[in-house]
Backbone bond lengths (Angstrom), bond angles and torsions (degrees), N, CA, C in turn:
res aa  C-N    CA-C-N  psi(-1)  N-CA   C-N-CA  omega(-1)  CA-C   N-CA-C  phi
1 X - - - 1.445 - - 1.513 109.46 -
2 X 1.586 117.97 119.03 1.510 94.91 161.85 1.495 122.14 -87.52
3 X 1.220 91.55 130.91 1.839 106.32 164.42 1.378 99.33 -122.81
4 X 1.643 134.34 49.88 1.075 118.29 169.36 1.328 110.72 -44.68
5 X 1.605 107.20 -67.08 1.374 122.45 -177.12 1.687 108.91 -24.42
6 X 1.457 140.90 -56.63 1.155 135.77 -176.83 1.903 109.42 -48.34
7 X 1.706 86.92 -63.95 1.758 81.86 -175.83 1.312 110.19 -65.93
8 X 1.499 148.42 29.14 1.254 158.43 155.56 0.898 126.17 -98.54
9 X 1.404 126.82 -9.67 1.646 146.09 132.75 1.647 116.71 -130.08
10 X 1.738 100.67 84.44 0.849 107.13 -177.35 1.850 110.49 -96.15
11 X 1.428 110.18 9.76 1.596 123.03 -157.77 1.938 72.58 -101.64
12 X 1.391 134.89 -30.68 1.574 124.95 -178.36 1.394 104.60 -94.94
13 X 0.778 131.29 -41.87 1.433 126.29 -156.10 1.719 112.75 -132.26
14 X 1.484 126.61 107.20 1.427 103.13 -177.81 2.255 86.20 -139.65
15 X 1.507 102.00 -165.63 1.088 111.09 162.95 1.920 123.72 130.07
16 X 0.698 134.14 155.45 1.982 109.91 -178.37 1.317 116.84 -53.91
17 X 1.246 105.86 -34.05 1.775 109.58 179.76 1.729 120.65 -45.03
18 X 1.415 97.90 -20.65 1.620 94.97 176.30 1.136 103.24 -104.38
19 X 1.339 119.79 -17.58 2.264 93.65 164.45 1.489 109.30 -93.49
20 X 1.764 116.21 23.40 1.461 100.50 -176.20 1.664 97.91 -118.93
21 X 1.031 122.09 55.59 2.072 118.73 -165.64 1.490 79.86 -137.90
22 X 1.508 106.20 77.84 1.371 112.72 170.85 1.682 98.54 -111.66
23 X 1.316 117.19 11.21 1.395 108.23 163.58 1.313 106.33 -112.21
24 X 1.167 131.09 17.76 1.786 125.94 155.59 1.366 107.88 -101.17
25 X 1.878 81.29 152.58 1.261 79.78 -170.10 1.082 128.49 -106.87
26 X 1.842 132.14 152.97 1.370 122.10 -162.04 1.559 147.45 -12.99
27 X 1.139 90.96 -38.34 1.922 106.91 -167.06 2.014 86.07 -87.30
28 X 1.249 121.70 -6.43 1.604 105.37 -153.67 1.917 93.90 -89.83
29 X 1.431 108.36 147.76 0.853 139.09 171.97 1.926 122.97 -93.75
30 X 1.190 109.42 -8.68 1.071 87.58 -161.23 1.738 94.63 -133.19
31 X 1.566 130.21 179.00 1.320 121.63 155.17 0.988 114.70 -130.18
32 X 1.770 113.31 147.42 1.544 128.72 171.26 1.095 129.22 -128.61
33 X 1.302 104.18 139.54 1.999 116.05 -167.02 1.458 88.90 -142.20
34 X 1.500 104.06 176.91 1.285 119.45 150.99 1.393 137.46 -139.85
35 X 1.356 119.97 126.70 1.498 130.69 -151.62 1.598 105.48 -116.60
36 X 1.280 83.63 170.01 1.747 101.54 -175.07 1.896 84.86 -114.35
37 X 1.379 94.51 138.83 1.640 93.87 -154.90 1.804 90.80 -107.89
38 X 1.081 126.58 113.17 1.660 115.68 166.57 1.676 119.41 -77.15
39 X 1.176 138.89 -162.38 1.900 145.48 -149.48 1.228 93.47 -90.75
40 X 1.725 110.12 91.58 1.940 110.01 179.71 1.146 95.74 -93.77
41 X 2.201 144.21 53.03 1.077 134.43 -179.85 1.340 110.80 -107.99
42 X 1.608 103.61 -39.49 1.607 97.40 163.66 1.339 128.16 -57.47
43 X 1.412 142.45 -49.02 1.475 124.86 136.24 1.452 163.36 -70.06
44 X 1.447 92.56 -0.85 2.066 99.82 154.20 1.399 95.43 -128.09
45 X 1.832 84.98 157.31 1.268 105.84 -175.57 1.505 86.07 -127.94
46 X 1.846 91.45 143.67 1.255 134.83 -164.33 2.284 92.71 -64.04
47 X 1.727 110.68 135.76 1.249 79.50 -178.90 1.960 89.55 -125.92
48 X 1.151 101.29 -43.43 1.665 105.51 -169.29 1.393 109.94 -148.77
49 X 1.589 129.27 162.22 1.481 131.02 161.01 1.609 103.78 -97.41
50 X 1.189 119.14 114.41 1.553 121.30 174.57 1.453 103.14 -84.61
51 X 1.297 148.50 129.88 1.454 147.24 151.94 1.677 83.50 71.21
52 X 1.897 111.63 -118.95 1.157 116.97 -155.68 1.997 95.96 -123.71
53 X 1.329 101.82 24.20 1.318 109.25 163.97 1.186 144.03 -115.26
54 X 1.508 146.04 168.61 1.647 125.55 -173.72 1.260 84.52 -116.87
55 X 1.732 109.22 154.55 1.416 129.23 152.73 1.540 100.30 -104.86
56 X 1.847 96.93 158.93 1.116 99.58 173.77 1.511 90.99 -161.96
57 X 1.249 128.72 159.24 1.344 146.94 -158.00 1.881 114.90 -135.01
58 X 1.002 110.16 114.88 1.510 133.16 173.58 1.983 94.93 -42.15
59 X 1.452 109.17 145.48 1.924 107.06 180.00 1.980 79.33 -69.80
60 X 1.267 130.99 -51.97 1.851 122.53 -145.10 1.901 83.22 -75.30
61 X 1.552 145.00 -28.68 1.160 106.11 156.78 2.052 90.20 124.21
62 X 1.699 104.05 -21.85 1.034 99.72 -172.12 1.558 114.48 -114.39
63 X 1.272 119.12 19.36 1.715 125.03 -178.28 2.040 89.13 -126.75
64 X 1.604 105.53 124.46 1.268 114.18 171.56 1.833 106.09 -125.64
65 X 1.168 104.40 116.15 1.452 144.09 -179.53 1.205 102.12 -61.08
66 X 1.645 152.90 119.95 1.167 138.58 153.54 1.577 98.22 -127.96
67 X 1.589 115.95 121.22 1.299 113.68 168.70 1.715 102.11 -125.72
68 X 1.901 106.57 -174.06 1.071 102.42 177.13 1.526 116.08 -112.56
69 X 1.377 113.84 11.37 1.806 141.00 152.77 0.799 113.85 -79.88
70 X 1.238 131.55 155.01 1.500 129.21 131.22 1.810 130.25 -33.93
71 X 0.770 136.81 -160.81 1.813 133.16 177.57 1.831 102.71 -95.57
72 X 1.343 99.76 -41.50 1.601 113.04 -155.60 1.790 87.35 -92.08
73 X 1.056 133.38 15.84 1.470 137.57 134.35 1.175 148.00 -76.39
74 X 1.704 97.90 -47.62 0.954 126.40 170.72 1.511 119.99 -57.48
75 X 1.205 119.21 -16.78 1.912 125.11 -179.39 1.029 98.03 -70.39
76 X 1.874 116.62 143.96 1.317 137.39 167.26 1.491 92.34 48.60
77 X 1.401 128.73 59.44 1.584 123.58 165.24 1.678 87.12 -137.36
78 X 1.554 98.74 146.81 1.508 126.46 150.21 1.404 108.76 -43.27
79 X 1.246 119.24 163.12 1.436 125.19 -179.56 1.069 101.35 -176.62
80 X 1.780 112.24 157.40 1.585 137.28 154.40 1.638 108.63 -72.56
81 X 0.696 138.94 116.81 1.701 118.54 167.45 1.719 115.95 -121.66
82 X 1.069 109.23 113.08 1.331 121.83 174.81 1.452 133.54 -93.21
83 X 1.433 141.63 105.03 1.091 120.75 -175.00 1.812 106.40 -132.58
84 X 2.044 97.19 154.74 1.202 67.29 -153.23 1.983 67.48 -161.62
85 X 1.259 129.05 -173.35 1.525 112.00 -173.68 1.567 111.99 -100.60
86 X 1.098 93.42 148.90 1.354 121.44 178.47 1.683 126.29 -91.31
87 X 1.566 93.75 83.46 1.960 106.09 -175.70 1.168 89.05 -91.80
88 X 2.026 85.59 141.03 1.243 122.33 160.24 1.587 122.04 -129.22
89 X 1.253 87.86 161.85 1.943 81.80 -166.40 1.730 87.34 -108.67
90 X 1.032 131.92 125.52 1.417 152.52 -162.90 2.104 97.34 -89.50
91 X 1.390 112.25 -65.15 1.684 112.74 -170.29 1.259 92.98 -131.60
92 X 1.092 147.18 117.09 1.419 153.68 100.43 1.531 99.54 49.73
93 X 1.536 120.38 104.32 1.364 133.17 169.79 1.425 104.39 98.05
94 X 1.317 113.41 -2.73 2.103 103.21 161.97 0.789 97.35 -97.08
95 X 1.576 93.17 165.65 1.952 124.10 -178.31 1.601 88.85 -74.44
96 X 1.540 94.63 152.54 1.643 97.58 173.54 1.510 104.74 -67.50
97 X 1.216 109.04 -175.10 1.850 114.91 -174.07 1.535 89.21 -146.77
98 X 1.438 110.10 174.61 1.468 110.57 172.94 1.431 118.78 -104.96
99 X 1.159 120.67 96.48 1.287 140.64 154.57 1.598 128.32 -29.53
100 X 1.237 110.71 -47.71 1.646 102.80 -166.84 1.636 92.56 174.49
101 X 1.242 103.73 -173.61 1.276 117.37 173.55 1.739 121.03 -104.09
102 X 1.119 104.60 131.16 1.346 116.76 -177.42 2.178 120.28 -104.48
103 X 1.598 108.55 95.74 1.088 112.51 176.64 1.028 129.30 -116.88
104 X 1.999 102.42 127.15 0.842 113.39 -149.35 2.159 102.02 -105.72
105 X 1.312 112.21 112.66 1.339 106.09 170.80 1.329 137.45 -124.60
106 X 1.538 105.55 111.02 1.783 127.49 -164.55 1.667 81.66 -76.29
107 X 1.677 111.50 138.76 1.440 116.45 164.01 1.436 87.66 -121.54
108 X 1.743 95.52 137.96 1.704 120.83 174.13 1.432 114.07 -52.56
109 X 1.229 109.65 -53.33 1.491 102.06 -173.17 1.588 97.27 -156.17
110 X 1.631 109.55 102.46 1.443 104.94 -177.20 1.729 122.47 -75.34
111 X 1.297 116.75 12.77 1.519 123.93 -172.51 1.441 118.18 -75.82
112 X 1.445 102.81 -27.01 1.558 112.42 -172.18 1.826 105.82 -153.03
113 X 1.368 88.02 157.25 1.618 102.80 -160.93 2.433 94.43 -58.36
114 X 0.930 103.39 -170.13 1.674 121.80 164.16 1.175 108.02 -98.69
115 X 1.258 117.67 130.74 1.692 120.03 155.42 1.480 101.57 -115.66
116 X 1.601 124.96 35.42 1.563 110.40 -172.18 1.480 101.81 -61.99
117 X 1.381 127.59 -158.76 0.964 126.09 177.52 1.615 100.42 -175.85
118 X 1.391 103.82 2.85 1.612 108.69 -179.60 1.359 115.95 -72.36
119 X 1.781 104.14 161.71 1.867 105.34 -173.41 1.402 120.86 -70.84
120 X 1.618 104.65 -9.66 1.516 96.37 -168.80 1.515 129.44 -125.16
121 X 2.053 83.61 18.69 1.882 107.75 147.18 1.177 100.53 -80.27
122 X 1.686 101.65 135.03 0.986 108.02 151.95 2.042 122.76 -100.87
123 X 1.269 102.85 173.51 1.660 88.40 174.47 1.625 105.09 -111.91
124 X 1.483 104.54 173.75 1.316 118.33 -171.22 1.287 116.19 -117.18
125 X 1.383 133.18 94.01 1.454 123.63 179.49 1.524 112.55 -106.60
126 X 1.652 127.32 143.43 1.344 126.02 170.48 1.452 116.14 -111.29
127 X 2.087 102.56 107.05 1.551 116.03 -157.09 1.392 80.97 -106.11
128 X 1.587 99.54 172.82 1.283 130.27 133.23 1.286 144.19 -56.37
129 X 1.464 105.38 -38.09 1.245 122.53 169.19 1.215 123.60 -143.56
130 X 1.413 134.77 109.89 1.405 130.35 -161.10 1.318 109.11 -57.47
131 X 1.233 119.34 146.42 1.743 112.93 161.84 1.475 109.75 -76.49
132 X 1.315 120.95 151.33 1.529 122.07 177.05 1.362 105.62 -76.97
133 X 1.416 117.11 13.02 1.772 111.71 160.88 1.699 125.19 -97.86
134 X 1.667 102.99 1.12 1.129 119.69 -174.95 1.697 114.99 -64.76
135 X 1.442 121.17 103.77 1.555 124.89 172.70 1.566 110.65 -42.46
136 X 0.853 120.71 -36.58 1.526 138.39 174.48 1.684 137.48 -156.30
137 X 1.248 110.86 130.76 1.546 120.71 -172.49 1.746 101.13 -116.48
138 X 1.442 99.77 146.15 0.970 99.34 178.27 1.942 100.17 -147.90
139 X 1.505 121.20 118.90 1.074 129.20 -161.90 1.676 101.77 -86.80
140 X 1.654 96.79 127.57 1.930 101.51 -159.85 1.585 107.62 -117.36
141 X 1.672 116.22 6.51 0.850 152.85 -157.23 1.400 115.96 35.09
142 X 1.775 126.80 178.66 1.469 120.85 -162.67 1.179 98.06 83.66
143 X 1.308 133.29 47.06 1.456 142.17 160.34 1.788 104.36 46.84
144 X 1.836 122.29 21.42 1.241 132.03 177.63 1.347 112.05 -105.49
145 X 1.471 127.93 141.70 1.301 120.19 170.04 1.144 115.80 -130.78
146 X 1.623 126.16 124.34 1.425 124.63 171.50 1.405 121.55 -51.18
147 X 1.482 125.77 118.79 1.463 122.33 -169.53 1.563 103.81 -119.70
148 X 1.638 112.25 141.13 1.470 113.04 -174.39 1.498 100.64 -119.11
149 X 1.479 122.50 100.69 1.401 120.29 -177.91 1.515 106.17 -106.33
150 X 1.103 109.90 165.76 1.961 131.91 -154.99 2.038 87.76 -100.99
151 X 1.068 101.19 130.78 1.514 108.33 -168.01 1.983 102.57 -63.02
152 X 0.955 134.94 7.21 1.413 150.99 -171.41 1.692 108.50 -28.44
């Protein structure tokens, strides 16, 4: 699988979950799970509605949020979560480069909270310090890191 892109910002994004996407397939770039998402307001800030979607922006500048809620929906909701890199084109006539990480989260049904309880939600907590049991970290800057742990 390439995930170059991951181990190319491995200072944002690290954890087992990216040497375990042995069911994607080769050419794929990106990873998908689905999480129970906790209050991502203290570290992104809300930026625009594109079409019928929200942007939202990481405080360090390099994690971009695209859901189809708002943020303040998105708490204690089920979700798609996709992540996968985030090109930017720096001057007019370069190839984009990879910038950051770009996450993308579809919520199932924003009307009512999740009661899943299945093994292969994961949840979403925003620590200080990841636990070394964390499936995935994702650095949101403000010395905070988004952590995706296995409901265990």
């Amino acid at each position: 699988m390439s995930l170059d892109w991951a181990s190319n910002l491995n200072h944002l994004i690290w954890g087992t979950m990216l040497a375990g996407q042995e069911s994607v397939p080769a050419d794929s770039e990106s990873i998908c799970f689905q999480a129970i998402l906790c209050d991502l307001r203290p570290r992104f800030i809300p930026k625009c509605r594109v079409g019928r979607g929200y942007r939202a922006v990481a405080r360090n500048g390099r994690v971009l949020l695209a859901s189809n809620v708002p943020m303040d929906l998105l708490i204690e909701r089920e979700a798609d979560i996709r992540l996968q890199p985030w090109r930017k084109v720096i001057l007019p006539g370069e190839r984009p480069e990879t910038y950051g990480v770009l996450m993308c989260a579809r919520c199932f049904d924003p009307d009512h909270c999740s009661g899943s309880k299945r093994e292969t939600v994961y949840h979403a907590h925003l620590v200080n310090e990841p636990p070394s049991s964390a499936d995935l970290a994702v650095d949101v800057g403000g010395g905070m890191v988004l952590v995706f742990l296995s409901p265990d």
